[in-house]
C-alpha positions in Angstrom: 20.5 35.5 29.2 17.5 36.4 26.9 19.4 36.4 24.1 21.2 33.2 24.5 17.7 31.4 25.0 16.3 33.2 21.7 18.3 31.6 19.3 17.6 28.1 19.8 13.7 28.8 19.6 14.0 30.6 16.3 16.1 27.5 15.2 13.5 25.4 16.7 10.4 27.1 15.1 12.0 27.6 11.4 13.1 23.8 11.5 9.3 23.4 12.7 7.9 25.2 10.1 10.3 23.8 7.4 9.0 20.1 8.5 5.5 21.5 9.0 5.1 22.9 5.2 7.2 19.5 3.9 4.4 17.1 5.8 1.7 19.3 4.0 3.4 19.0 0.7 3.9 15.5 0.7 0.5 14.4 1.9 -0.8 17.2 -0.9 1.1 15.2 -3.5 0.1 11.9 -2.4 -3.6 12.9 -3.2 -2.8 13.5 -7.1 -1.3 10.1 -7.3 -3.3 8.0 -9.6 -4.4 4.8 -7.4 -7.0 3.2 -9.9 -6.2 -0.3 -11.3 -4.5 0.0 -15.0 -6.7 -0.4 -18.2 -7.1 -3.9 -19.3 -6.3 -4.7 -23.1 -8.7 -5.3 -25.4 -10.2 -8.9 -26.0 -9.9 -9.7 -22.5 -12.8 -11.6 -20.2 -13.3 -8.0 -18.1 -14.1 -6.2 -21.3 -16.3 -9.0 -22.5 -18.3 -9.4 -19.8 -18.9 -5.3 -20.1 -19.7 -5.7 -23.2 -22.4 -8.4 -21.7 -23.8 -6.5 -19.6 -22.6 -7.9 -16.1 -20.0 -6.7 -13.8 -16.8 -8.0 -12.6 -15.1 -7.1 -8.9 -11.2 -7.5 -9.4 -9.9 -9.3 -6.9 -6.3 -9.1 -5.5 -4.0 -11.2 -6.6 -2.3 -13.6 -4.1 0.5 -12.6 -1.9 4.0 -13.9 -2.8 4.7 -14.6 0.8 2.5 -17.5 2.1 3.1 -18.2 6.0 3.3 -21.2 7.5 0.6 -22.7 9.2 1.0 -23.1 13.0 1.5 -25.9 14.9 3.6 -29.1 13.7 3.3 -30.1 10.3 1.6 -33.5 8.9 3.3 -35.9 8.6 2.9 -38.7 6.0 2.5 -42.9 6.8 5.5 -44.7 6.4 2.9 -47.5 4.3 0.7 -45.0 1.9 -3.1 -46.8 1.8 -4.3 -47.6 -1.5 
């Protein structure tokens, strides 16, 4: 009976140890990545305002999805004031 329950745990504790190592790996790897925002090309308003002295925050640029507002939407008069 021993030996019929060993197996399995040796499977169990490569395939462990196999995912372990990956997890380690890929969170490793995810740290070389190069997150910072490309270059901007020359003759641009970021690099004159450098040049000036001041700084500039980037901001994000909107999202393509825009969600609707709640709650019914407006509606417009049959007789439009002027």
């Amino acid at each position: 009976m021993a030996t019929v329950l060993r197996k399995p745990v040796i499977i169990a504790a490569i395939v462990a140890a196999i995912s372990i190592t990956t997890i380690i790996l890929v969170d490793h790897t995810n740290l070389i990545v190069d997150r910072r925002a490309p270059q901007t090309p020359p003759g641009t308003t970021f690099n004159t305002v450098n040049d000036a002295g001041a700084t500039v925050s980037p901001t994000r640029p909107e999202s393509a999805i825009k969600p609707t507002p709640p709650g019914p939407a407006p509606v417009e008069p049959a007789i439009p004031a002027k």
